[in-house]
N, C-alpha and C positions, 0 to 999 in steps of 0.2 A: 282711467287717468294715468296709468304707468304705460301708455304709451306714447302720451302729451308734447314732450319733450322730441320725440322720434318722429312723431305726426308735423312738429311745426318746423322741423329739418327739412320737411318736403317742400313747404312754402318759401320757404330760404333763397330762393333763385328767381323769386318775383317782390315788384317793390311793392310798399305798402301794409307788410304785416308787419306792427311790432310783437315782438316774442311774448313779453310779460301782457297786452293786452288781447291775443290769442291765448295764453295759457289760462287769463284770466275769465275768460266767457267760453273756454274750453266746454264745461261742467252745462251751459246753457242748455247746447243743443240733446233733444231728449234721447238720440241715435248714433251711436259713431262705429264707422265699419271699421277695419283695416286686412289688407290686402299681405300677407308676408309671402317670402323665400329665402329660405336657409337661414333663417331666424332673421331677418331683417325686414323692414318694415317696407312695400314697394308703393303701396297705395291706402288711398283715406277716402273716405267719403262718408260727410255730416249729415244728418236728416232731421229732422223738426215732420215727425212722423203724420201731424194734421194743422190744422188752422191757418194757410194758406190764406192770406189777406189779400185779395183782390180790389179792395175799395181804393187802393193808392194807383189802379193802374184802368182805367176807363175802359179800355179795348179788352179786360177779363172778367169784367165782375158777370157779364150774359155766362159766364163758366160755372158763378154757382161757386159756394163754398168747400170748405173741408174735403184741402188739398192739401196732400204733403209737398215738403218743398228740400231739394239737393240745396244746402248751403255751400259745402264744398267737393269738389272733386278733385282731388288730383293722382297722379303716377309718375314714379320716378321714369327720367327721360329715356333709360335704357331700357326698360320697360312696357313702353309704350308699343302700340299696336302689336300685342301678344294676348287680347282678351282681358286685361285685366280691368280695365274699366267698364265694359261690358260687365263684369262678372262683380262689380261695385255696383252696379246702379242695379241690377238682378235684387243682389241685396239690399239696396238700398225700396227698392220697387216693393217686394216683399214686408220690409218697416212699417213703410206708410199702410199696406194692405190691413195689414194686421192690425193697425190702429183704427181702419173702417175708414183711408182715405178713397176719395173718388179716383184719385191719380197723384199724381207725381207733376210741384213744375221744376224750372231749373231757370235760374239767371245765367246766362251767360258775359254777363257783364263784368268779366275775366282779363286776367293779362296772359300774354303769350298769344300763341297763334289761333284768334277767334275766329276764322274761318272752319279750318280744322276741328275748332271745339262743334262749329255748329254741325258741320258734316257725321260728326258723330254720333251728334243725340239723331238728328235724322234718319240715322242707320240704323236707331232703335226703335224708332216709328213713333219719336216726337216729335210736335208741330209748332212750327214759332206765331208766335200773338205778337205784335210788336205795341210798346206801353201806348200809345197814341191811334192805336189801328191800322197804320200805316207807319211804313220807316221814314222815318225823318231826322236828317240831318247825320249824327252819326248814333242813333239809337240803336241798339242792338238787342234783340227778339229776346220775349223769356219761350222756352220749350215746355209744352203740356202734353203729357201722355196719361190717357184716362184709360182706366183697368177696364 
């Protein structure tokens, strides 16, 4: 929690979060990583270590339950592609293990460059389900990488 305040600075540059109802459901998520250098905070990543509800998305539930699930990810912009996201979802991959998830999903249902976001979990040899089975319209895939 004493880094709450520092965590929701990263969100700051995308519309959509208000501060006090991030600081408020802070405490929610059962996992929260953070990424530092030189005592500053570069990156975050939230995890909800199991219970992975498939029944809201058709094209997942053949997946099977007790999945953890990336709530957030991010990295400061200067930051980026040096590993450090990589080396969040490592840890975040390791959370859900440990709690006895089958895997890890991830919504990408994100602001900023969602191409790039997808290109990335890709790189980590996650596989997009898109909610409907197919893409449609402008849905955008959740990524599932099973342990």
């Amino acid at each position: 929690s004493d880094d709450a305040s520092a965590v929701f600075d990263l969100f700051q540059r995308w519309p959509g979060h208000a501060k006090q109802e991030f600081l408020d459901g802070f405490p929610d998520w059962r996992e929260h990583v953070v990424a530092e250098a030189d005592g500053e905070i570069i990156g975050y990543a939230g995890i909800t270590s199991s219970g992975w509800d498939a029944n809201h998305f058709p094209a997942t539930r053949a997946m099977g339950g007790n999945w953890g699930f990336l709530a957030d990810l991010v990295v400061t912009e200067s930051m980026r592609s040096r590993g450090v996201g990589a080396k969040l979802m490592v840890a975040a991959e390791e959370i859900a293990r440990a709690a006895g998830a089958q895997g890890l999903a991830v919504d990408t249902d994100a602001t900023g460059d969602r191409e790039r976001l997808c290109r990335f979990y890709e790189s980590l040899a996650y596989k997009p389900v898109w909610p409907h089975g197919e893409p449609v319209g402008s849905d955008t895939p959740y990524y599932f990488r099973r342990f």
